[in-house]
Structure formats: structure tokens, C-alpha cells
C-alpha positions in Angstrom: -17.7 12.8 -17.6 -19.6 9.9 -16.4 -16.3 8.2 -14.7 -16.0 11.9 -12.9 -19.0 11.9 -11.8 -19.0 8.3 -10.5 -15.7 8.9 -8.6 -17.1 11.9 -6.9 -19.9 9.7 -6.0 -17.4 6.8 -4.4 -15.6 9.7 -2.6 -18.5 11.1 -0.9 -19.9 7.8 0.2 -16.3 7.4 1.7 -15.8 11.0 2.8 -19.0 11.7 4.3 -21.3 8.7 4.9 -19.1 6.6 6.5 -17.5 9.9 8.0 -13.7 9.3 6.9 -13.4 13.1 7.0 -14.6 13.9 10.5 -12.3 10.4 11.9 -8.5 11.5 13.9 -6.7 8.3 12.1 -3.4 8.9 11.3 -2.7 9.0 7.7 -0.5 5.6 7.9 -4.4 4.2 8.8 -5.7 6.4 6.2 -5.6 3.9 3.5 -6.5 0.7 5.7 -9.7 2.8 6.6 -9.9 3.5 3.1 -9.9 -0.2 1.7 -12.6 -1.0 4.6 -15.0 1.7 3.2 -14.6 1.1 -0.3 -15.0 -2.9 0.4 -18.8 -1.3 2.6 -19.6 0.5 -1.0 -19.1 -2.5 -3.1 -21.4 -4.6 -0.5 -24.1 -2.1 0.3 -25.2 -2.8 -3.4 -25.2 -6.6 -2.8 -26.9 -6.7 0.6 -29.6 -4.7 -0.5 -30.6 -6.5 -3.6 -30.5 -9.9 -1.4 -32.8 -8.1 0.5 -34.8 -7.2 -2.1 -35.4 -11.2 -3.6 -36.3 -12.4 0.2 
């Protein structure tokens, strides 16, 4: 249950906060645009703890 939920959590952040579902790419783009975002979930993490210990 906790993976589910954690997925669901990965897709919104891709879906809706960096608005992948409202953007006209053309599915060929679809997974470059995909790896950009999911690479901008991993760091958002990171920068804001950096941030935290200046």
C-alpha cells in the first residue's frame, strides 16, 4: 500500500505540478519530458534540505 501511495504521489508531482498534463508534447517527447521531471522530484528534496543547513 505504501509503494501505491508513493507512486500516486510521484505521478501527481509529474502530472500536475510541473503541468505534464496540460503540455501539447508529442508523445515521442513524452518520456524525455518525463525523465526531466522525475530528475526535478529527486532534486527538490536535496535543494531544500541545502537550504535548510545554510
Amino acid at each position: 500500500m505504501n509503494k501505491r501511495t508513493a507512486s500516486e504521489r510521484v505521478n501527481k508531482r509529474i502530472l500536475n505540478d510541473y503541468n505534464m498534463e496540460q503540455s501539447h508534447a508529442r508523445k515521442k517527447h513524452w518520456s524525455w519530458w518525463t525523465t526531466v521531471h522525475s530528475t526535478n522530484v529527486h532534486l527538490d528534496p536535496r535543494i531544500n534540505f541545502t537550504n535548510s543547513l545554510i
